[in-house]
C-alpha positions in Angstrom: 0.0 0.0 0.0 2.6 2.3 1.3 4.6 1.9 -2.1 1.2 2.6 -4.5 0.8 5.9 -2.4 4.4 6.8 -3.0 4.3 6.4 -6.3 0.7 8.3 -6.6 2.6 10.9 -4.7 5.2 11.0 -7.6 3.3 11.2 -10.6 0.6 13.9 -8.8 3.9 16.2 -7.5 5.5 15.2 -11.3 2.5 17.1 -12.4 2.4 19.9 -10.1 5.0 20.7 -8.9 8.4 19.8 -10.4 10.8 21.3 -7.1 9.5 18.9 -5.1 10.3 15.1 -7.0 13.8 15.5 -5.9 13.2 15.7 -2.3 10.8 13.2 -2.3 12.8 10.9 -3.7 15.8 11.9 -1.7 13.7 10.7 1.8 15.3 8.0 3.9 12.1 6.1 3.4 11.4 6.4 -0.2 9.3 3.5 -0.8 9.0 4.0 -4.3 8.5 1.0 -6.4 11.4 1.0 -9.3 9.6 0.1 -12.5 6.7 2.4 -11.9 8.7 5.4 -10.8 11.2 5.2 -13.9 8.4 5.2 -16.0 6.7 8.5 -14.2 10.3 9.9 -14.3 10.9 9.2 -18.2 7.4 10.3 -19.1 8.3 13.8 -17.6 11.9 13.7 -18.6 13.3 14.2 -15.2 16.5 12.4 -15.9 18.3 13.5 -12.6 15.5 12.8 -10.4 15.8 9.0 -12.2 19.8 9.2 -11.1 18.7 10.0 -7.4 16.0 7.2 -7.5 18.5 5.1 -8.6 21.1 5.7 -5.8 18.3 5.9 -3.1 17.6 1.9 -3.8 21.7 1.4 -4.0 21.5 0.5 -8.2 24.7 2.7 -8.4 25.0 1.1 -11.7 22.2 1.7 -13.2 22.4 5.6 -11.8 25.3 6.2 -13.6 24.7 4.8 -16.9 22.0 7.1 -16.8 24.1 9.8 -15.8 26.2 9.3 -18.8 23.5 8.6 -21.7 21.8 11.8 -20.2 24.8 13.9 -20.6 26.0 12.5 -23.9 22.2 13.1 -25.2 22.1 16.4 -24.0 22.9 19.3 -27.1 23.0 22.0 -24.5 26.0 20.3 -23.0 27.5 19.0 -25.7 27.6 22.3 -27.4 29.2 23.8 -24.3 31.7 21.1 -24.9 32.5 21.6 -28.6 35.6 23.8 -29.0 35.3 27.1 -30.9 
């Protein structure tokens, strides 16, 4: 029950509210399921918030690829990369 209202909480606060998915996801108790909140995070493109989900439920792994495949994907940064 507990991890259906977290995830409810994620996707109404994903809508509202955008500050706030860090935080939530940064609590000590984050009983968020996985699946369901990567989805919700992908959906609204909130790529960092995925990385934090990720170390919250120790996937270190998983948080970095993600990291990385959001950087290299990101023209913003890359252009700030690309040398005159």
């Amino acid at each position: 029950m507990i991890v259906a209202v977290c995830c409810h909480l994620l996707l109404a606060i994903s809508q509202t509210n955008d500050a706030l998915v860090a935080p939530l996801l940064r609590l000590k108790d984050n009983s968020c399921h996985v699946e369901e909140a990567e989805k919700i995070l992908r959906q609204h493109s909130k790529f960092a918030e995925l990385v934090i989900l990720y170390e919250k439920k120790e996937m270190h792994k998983k948080g970095w690829l993600q990291s990385r495949t959001s950087f290299s994907s990101d023209q913003s940064f890359n252009k700030q990369l690309t040398l005159p």
